[in-house]
C-alpha positions in Angstrom: 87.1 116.1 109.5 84.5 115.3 106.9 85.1 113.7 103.3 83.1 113.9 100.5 84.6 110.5 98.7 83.3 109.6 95.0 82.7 105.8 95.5 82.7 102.9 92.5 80.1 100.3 92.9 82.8 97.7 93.9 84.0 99.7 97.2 80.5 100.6 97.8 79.6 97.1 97.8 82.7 96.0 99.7 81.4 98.9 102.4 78.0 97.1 102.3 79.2 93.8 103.0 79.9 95.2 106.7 77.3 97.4 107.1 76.1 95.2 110.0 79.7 94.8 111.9 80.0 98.5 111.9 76.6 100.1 113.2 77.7 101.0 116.3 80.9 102.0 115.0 82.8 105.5 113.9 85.1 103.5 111.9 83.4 101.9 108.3 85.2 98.4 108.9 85.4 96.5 112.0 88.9 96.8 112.4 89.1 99.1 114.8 86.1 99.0 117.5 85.1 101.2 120.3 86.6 98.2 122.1 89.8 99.6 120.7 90.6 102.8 122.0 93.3 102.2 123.8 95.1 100.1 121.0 94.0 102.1 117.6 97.5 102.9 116.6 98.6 98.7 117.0 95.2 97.9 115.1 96.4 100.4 112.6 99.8 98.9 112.2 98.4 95.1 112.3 95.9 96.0 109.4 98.4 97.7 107.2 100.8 94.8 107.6 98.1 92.4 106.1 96.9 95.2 103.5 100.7 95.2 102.4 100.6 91.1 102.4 97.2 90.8 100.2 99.2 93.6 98.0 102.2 91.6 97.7 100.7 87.8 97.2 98.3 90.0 94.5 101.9 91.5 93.2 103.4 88.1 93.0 100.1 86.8 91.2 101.0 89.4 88.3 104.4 88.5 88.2 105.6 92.3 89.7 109.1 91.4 90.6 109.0 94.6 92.6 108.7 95.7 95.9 104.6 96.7 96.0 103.2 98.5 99.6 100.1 100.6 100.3 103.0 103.6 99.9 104.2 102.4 96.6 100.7 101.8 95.3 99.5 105.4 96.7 102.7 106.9 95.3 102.3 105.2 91.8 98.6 106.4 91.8 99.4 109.8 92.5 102.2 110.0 90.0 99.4 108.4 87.5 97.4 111.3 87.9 99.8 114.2 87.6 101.0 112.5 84.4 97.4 112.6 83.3 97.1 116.3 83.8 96.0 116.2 87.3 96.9 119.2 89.5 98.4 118.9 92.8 96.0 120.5 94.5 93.2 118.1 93.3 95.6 115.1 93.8 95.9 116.2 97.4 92.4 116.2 97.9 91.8 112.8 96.6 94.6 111.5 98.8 93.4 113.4 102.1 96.5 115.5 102.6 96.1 118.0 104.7 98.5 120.4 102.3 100.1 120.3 99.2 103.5 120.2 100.6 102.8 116.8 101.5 101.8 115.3 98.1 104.5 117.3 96.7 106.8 114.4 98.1 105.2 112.2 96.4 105.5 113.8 93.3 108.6 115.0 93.3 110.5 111.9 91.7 108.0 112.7 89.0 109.1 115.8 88.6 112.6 115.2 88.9 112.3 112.9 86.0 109.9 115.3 83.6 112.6 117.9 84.7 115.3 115.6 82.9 113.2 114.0 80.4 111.9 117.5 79.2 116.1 119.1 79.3 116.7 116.0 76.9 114.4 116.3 74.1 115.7 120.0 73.7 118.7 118.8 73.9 118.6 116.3 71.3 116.3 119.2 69.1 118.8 121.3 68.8 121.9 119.1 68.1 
């Protein structure tokens, strides 16, 4: 699968940084390695467990006295965009779904909530 990803100069220069580890590579971090074939889904699991530590310490730094994972983080940025305006489809695209139905679970708490929010105010505009 190809991807055509908009990148800000920080990630860009984050890529940059190991350009050089990676030559050889498919992947664009050394991570996982050709070396790694056989073990991509434990390399998988072992760098998510420290992305979800750095997000945690970096959650504790801001005093977030809540539970913060890569889930949480790519739930809360999805939900961020549909309250901007964002359509689904779009917000699937940006989070590589492969459908809609699955960033539709992530934005169905949102919806939920709009749902009820939404019921309220006419609620309370016609009493």
């Amino acid at each position: 699968m190809k991807y055509n990803i908009h990148l800000f100069d920080v990630a860009f220069n984050i890529i940059n940084e190991y350009k050089e580890l990676t030559i050889d590579s498919p992947y664009v971090f050394p991570i996982l390695t050709n070396n790694h074939e056989n073990k991509i889904n434990t390399r998988i699991q072992s760098a998510l467990k420290g992305l979800n530590s750095d997000i945690k310490k970096i959650a504790k730094e801001l005093k977030i006295d809540k539970k913060v994972t890569s889930y949480t983080s790519r739930h809360t940025f999805a939900t961020i965009l549909k309250m901007a305006g964002e359509s689904t489809e779009i917000i699937s695209e940006i989070l590589g779904h492969a459908n809609t139905s699955t960033t539709q679970i992530y934005l169905n708490d949102f919806e939920e909530k709009t749902l009820k929010d939404s019921a309220e105010k006419a609620v309370n505009a016609v009493l």
